[in-house]
C-alpha positions as CSV (number, residue, x, y, z in Angstrom):
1,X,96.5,139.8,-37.3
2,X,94.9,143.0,-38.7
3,X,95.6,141.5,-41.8
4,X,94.4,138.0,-41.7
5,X,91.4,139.3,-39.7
6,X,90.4,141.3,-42.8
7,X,90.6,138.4,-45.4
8,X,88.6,136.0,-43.0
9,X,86.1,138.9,-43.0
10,X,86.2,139.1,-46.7
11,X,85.9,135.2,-47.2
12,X,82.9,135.0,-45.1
13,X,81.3,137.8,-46.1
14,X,81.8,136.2,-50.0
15,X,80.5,132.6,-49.0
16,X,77.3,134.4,-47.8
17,X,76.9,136.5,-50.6
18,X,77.7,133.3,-52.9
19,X,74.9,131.2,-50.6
20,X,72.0,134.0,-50.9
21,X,72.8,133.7,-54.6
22,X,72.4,130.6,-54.8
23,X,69.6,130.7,-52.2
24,X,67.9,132.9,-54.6
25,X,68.3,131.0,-57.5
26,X,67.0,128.1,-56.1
27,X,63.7,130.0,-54.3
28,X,63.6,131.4,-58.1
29,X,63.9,128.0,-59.6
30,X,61.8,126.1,-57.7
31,X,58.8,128.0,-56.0
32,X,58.1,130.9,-58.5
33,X,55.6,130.7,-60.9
34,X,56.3,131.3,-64.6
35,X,54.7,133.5,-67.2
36,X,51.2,132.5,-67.2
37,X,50.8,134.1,-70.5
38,X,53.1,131.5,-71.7
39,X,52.1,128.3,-70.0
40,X,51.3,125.2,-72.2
41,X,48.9,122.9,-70.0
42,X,50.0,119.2,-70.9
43,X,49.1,115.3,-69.8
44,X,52.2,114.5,-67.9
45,X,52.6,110.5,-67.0
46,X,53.9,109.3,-64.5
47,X,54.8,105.5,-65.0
48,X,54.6,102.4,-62.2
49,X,58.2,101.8,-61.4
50,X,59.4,105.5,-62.6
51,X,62.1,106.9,-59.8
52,X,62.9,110.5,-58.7
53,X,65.3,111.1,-61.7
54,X,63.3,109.7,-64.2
55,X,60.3,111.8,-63.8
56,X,62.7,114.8,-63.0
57,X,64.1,114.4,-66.7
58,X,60.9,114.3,-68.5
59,X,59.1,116.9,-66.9
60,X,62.2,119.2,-68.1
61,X,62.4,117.0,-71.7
62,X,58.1,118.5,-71.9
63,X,59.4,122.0,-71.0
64,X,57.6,121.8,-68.0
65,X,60.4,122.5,-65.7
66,X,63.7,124.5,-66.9
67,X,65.7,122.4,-64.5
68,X,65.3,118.6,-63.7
69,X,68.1,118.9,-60.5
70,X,65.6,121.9,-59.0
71,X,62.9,118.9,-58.9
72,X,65.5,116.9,-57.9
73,X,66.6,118.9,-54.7
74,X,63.1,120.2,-54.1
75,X,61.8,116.2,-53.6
76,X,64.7,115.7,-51.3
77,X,64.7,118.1,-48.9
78,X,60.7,117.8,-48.5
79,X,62.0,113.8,-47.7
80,X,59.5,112.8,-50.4
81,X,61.9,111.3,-52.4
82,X,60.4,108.3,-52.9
83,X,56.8,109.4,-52.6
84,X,55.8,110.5,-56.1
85,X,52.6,108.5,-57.0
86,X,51.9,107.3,-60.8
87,X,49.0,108.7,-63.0
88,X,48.2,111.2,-65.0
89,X,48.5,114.6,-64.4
90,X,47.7,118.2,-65.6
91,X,50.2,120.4,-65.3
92,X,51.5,124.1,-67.4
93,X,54.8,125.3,-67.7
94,X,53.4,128.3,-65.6
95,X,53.6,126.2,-62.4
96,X,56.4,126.1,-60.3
97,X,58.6,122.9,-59.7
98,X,57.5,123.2,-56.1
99,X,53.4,123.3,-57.2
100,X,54.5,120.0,-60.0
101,X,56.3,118.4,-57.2
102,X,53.3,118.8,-54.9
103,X,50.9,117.7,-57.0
104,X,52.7,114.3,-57.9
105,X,53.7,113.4,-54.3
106,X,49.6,113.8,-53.4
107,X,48.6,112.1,-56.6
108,X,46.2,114.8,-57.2
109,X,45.8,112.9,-61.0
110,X,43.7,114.3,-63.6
111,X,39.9,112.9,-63.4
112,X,36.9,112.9,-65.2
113,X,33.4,113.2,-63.9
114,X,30.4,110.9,-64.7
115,X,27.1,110.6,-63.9
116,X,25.2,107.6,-64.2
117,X,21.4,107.7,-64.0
118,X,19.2,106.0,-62.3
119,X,17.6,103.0,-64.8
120,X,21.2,102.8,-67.4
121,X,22.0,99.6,-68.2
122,X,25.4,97.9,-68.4
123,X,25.4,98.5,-72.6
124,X,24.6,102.1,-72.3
125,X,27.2,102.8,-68.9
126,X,29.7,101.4,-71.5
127,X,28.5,103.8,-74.3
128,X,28.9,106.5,-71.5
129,X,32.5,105.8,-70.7
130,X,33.8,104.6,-73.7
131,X,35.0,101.4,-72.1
132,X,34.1,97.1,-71.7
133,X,33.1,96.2,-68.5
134,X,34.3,92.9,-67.5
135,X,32.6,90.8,-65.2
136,X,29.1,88.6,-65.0
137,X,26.1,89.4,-63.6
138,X,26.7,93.4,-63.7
139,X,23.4,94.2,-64.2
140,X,21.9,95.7,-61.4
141,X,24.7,96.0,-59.3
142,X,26.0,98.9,-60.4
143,X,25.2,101.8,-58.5
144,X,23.9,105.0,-60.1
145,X,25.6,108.0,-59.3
146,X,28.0,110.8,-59.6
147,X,31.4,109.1,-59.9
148,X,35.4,110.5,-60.4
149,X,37.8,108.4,-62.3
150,X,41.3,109.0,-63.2
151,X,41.7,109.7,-67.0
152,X,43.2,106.1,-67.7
153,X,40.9,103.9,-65.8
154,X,40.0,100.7,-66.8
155,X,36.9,98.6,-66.8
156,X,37.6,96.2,-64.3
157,X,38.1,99.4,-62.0
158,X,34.7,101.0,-63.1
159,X,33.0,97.9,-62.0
160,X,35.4,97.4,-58.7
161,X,33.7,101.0,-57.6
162,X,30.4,100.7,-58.9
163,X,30.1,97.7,-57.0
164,X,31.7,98.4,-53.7
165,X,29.2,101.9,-53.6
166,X,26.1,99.1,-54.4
167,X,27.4,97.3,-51.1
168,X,27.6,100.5,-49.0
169,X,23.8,101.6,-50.3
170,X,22.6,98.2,-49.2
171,X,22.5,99.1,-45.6
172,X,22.4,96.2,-42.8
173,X,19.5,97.4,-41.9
174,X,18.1,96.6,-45.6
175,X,19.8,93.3,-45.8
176,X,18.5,92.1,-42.9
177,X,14.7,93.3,-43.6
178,X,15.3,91.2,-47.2
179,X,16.2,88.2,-44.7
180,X,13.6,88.8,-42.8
181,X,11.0,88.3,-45.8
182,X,12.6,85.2,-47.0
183,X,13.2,87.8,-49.8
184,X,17.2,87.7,-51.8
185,X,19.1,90.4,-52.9
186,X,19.1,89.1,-56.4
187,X,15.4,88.8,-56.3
188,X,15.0,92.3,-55.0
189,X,17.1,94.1,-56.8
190,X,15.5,92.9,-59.9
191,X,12.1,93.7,-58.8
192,X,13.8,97.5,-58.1
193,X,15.0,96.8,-61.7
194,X,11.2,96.9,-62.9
195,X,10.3,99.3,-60.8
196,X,13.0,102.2,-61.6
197,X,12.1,101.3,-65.4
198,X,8.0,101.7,-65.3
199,X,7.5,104.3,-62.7
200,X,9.2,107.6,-61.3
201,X,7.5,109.2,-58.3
202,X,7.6,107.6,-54.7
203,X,4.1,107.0,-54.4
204,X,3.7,105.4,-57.9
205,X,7.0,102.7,-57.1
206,X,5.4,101.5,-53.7
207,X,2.2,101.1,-55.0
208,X,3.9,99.1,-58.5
209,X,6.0,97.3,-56.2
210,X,2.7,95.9,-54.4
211,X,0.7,95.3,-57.1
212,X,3.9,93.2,-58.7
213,X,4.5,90.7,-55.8
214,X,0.7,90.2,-55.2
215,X,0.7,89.0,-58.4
216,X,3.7,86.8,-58.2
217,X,2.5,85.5,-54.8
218,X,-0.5,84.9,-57.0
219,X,1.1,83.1,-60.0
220,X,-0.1,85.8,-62.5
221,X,1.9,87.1,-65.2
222,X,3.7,90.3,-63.8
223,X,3.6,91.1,-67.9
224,X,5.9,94.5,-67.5
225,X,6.6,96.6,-70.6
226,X,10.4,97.3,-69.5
227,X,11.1,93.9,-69.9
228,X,9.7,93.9,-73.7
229,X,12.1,97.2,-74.5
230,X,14.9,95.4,-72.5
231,X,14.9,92.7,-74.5
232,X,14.5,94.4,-77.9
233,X,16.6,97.7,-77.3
234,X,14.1,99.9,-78.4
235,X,13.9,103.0,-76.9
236,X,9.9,103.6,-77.4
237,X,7.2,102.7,-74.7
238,X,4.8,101.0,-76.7
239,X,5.4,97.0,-77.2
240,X,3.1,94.8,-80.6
241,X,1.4,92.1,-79.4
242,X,3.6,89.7,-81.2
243,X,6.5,91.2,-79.1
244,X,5.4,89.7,-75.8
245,X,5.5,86.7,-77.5
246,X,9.1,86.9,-77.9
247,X,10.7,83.4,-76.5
248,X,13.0,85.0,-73.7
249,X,13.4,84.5,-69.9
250,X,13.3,88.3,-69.5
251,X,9.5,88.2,-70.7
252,X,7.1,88.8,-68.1
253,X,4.3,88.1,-70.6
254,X,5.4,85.1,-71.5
255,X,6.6,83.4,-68.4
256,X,5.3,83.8,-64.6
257,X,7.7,85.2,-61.9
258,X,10.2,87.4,-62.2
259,X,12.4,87.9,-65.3
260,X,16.1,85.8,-65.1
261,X,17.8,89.6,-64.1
262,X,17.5,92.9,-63.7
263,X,16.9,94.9,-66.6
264,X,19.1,98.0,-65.4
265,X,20.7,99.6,-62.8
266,X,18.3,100.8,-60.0
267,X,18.6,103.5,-57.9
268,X,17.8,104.0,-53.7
269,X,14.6,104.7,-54.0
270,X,13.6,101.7,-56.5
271,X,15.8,99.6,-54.2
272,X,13.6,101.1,-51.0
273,X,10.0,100.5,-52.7
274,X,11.3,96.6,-53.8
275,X,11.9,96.3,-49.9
276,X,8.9,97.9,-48.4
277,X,5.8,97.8,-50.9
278,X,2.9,99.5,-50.4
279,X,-0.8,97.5,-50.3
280,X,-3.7,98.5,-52.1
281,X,-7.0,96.8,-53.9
282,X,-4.9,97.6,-57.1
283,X,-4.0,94.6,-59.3
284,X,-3.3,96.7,-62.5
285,X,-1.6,99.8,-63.6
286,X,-0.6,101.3,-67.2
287,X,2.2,104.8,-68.1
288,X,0.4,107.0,-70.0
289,X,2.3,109.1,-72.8
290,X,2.5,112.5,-70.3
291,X,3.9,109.8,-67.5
292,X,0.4,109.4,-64.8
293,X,0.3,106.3,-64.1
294,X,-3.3,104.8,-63.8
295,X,-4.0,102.1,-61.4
296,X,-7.0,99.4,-61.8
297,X,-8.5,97.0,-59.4
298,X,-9.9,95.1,-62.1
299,X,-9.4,93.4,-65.1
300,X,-12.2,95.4,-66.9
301,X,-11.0,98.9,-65.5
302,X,-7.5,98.2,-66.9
303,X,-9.0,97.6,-70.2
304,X,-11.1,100.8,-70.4
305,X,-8.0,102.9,-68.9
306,X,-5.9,101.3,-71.5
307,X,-8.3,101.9,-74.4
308,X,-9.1,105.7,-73.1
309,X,-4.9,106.8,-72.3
310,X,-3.1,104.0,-75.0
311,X,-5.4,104.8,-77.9
């Protein structure tokens, strides 16, 4: 028995020397890190459609894993199998199969960060991404601010998420003082339009936003610059005489009410001073070059402010 007892011994103690090797290897293989001196940070894609083995194969044909049946084993014991989202992702050959894996079965994909000012327009958010946004009636409905997108994304998704943040801005609350005043959104998110385009500080919008729908309510001309530079691109203040004369729906000097649009993308606080203007005996108001803006009661006191601050 002696005998026999001492090979049993000898087998088991051999299986669990065999099973901490191969423990080892695969705690080696799978959770530490390689050189970092050495890593190679690369775009890895993930495809719709792509299974377990597939991604396993070409993370190890990019040389980011040594061993596609590590990733293999790692996603199955985790029971994430089938969990591995598609995208893009950055990942170095200094991260271990167990960091990769992680980061695919989260979908932590590679982003980029944009800001979109207050006041862009649809043509220059395009310039900005690099990219065509589909869709009609964009303009002024797309919501400045700070946005992520994943590396890839398209312009129909740029719009599906500028739009949806527009929608959450727009409080109940604000919808239903716009009901209230008999007012629409499109109408006053045009009117914002103006606003974020001609003046910057809260005071100055609230006051423009009076003075613009006493003159509509009025039937006067609301004859705003913006809408001149909207309509010819140019990037300068100053409008010719013969450009409000320009035959467009967008011109305010040309045709009463508001223009057919917005004229850019406004932000909250345009949006706010549309909804809730501010009176005043103020009927007139002009930008001077350093950015004061000068209001007039009359006629006659617009004229002298414009030939003392536009000369």
């Amino acid at each position: 028995m002696g005998f026999y007892s001492n090979i049993k011994k000898g087998t088991i103690i051999w299986f669990l020397f065999f099973v901490s090797c191969f423990s080892f290897l695969i705690w080696q293989g799978m959770y530490l890190p390689k050189d970092i001196d050495m890593a190679e940070e690369k775009l890895f894609s993930v495809k719709k459609g792509q299974g377990l083995f597939q991604i396993a194969e070409n993370l190890e044909k990019e040389g980011l894993i040594k061993n596609k049946y590590f990733f293999v084993f790692y996603a199955f014991i985790q029971g994430k199998a089938k969990k591995l989202q598609a995208g893009e992702y950055e990942l170095n050959s200094a991260m271990s199969i167990a960091e990769i894996a992680e980061k695919i079965i989260s979908g932590d994909i590679t982003k980029i960060v944009v800001t979109i000012p207050e006041g862009f327009t649809v043509k220059q958010i395009e310039e900005r991404l690099g990219l065509k946004l589909p869709g009609e009636n964009l303009e002024g409905f797309l919501f400045p601010d700070t946005y992520q997108f994943s590396i890839n994304v398209t312009g129909e998704e740029v719009v599906k998420k500028m739009r949806e943040n527009f929608e959450r801005k727009l409080s109940a609350e604000l919808r239903e003082e716009i009901e209230r005043q008999g007012k629409t959104i499109f109408e006053i998110v045009t009117m914002a339009s103006l606003i974020e385009k001609e003046v910057k500080t809260k005071e100055d919008r609230e006051l423009v936003s009076g003075i613009l729908w006493k003159r509509l309510e009025a039937g006067i001309p609301l004859q705003v610059d913006a809408t001149i530079t909207y309509i010819t691109g140019k990037k300068t203040t100053k409008i010719s005489i013969a450009e409000t004369q320009i035959d467009s729906p967008y011109n305010t000097y040309k045709y009463q009410g508001l223009p057919i649009g917005p004229i850019c993308n406004p932000g909250l606080a345009s949006i706010l001073a549309a909804v809730y203007p501010k009176n005043s005996e103020y009927w007139y108001y002009l930008s001077t070059p350093e950015g004061k803006t000068i209001f007039s009661k009359t006629l006659q006191e617009h004229n002298i402010a414009k030939a003392r601050y536009l000369r």
